[in-house]
N, C-alpha and C positions, 0 to 999 in steps of 0.2 A: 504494500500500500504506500503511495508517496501522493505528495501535494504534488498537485501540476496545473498552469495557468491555461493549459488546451481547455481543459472542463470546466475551469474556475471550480477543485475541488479535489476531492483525494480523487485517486483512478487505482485499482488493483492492477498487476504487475505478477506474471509471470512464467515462465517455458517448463517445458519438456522437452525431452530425447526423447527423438522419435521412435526409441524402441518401446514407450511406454506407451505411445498413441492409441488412443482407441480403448483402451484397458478402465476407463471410468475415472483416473487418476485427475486429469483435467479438472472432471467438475466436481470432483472432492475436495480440492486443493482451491479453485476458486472460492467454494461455496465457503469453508474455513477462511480466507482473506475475506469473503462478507460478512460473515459472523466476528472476526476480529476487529471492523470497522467502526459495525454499529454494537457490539458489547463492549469491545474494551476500549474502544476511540470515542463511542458514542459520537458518531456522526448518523446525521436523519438520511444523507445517502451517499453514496458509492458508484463513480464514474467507469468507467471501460473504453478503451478503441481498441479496436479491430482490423484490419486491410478487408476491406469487401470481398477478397478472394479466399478468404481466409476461413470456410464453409465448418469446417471443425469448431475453431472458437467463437463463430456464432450459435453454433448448437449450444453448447455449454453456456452463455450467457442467454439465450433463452430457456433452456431446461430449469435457469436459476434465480429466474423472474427481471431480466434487465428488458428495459424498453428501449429501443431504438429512437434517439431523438435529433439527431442532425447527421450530416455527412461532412465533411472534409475533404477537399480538394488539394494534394499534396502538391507539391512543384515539377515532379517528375508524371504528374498525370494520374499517379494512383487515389484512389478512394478510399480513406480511412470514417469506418463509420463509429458514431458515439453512442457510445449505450448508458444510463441511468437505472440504478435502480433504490427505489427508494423506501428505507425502514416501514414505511407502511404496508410494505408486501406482506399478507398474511401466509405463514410457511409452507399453507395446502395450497395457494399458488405457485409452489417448486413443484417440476416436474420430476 
């Protein structure tokens, strides 16, 4: 989790090796940087971007209730989208 002026707000941050792709790890490990945001930072919400091509870590921040709210137009031409999700997601909106 880090401050960053893209979202004006914290944003979750972070990879895998691709050997562990696909295995569920992703959205365990997001969902724990969500829960550490709003439990132990106490923030009301939690930022995300993405590369538009990037089909995997979209699932994962919709499986874990992020809402798509703006795009990004990088300088090289690519499409970085911004996702929000906010403390008021109740937990049976995680898929």
């Amino acid at each position: 989790m880090k401050r960053t002026d893209t979202v004006q707000g914290h944003e979750i941050i972070y990879a895998l090796t691709p050997e562990v792709w696909g295995s569920g790890l992703g959205t365990e490990l997001a969902r724990a940087i969500v829960d550490y945001g709003f439990d132990t930072l106490g923030l009301k919400e939690v930022h995300a971007t993405v590369a538009a091509a990037n089909s995997a870590s979209l699932a994962v921040l919709d499986r874990i209730g992020f809402e798509h709210v703006r795009d990004i137009t990088e300088e090289n031409g690519g499409i970085t989208r911004v996702f929000t999700r906010r403390r008021d997601v109740p937990a049976a909106a995680q898929k």
